[in-house]
C-alpha positions in Angstrom: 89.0 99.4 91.5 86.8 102.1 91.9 84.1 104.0 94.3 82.0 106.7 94.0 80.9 109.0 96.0 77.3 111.0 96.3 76.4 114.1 98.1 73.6 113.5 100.4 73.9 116.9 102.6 76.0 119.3 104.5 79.1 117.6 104.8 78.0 114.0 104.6 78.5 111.9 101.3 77.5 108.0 100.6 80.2 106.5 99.4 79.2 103.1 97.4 81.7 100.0 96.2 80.3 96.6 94.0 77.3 96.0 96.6 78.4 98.2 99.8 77.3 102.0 100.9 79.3 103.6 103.7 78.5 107.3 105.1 81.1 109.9 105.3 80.7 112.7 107.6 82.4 115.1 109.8 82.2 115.5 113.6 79.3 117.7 115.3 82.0 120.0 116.5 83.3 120.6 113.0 79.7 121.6 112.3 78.3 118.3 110.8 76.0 116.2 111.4 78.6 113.2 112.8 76.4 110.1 110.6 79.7 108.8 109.8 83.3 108.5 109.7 85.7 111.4 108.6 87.8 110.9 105.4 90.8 110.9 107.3 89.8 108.2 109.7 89.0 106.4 106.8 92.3 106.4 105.5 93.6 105.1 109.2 90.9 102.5 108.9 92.2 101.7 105.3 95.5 101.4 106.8 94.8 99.4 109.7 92.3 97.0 107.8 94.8 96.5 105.1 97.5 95.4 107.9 95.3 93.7 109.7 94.1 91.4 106.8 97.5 90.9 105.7 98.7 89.5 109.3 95.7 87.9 109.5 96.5 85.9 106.5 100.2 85.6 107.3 99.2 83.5 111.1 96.8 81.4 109.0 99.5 80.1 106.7 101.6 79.6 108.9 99.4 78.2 111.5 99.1 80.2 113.9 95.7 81.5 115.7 94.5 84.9 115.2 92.2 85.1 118.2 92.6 87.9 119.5 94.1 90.4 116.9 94.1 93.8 117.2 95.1 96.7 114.9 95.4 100.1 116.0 96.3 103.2 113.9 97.3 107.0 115.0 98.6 109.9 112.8 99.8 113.8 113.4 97.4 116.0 111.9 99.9 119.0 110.3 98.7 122.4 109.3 101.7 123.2 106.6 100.8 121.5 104.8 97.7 120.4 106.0 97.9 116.7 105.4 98.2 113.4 107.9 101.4 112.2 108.7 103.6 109.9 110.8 101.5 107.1 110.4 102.1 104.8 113.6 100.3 101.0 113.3 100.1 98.8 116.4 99.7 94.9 115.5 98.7 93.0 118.5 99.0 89.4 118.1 98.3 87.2 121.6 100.1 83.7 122.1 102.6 84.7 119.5 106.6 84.3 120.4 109.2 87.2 120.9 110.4 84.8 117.2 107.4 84.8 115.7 106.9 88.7 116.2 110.2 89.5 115.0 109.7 87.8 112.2 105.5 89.1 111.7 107.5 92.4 111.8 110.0 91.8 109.1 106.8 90.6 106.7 105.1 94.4 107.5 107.6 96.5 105.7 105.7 95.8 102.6 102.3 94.9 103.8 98.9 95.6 101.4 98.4 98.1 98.6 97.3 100.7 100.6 100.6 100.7 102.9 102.3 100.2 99.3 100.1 103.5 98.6 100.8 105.7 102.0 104.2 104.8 102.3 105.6 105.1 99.0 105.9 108.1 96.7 102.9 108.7 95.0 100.3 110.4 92.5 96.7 111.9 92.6 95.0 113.5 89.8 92.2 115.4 90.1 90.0 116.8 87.3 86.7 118.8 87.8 84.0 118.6 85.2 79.8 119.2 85.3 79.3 115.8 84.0 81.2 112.6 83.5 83.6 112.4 80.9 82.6 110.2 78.2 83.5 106.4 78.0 84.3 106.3 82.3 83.0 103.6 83.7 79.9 104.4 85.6 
């Protein structure tokens, strides 16, 4: 799995997966141009997407209707060091049972990869270069 990302401006990037281009930006306030979403509300959308796909597919096997649905995602910005955290996902499921939620709930603990990735320990490297390495896919 892989994205890239190109430049287009200030603080504003097109980000581009198989056929799909999404802008990146940062609010006016911040001193962007606010054409897009911030990369940290793109990891709560991650987040809630991932969830939300996840329960989506977990009512349709078992049944049960997903009109309705409704994902919502907050985190505490922190300064040291800077970085998001205590994540905090509300599922909202109508017509389910106080049963049914408890067990929907039970199924979350290890819900998607990028949960998986969030909530577990994990690993970024980062390399800087003027030109792509040789033999990377492009």
């Amino acid at each position: 799995m892989e994205i890239t990302l190109q430049h287009t401006g200030g603080a504003r990037f097109v980000a581009e997966a198989r056929k799909h281009r999404l802008v990146i930006d940062q609010p006016a306030e911040d001193g962007a141009t606010d054409h897009g979403m911030s990369p940290s509300e793109m990891l709560l959308v991650s987040l809630g997407s991932c969830i939300g796909q996840f329960v989506a597919q977990y009512l349709s096997m078992r049944g049960l209707s997903s009109d309705g649905l409704q994902v919502s995602v907050a985190a505490e910005r922190t300064t040291r060091p800077l970085r998001l955290s205590g994540f905090r996902v509300e599922v909202i499921a109508p017509g389910l049972s106080d049963r049914q939620l408890r067990g929907l709930e039970k199924t979350l603990a290890t819900a998607g990869l990028v949960h998986g990735a969030i909530a577990r320990e994990n690993t970024v490297r980062i390399t800087a270069g003027t030109a792509r390495a040789s033999g990377e896919a492009e």
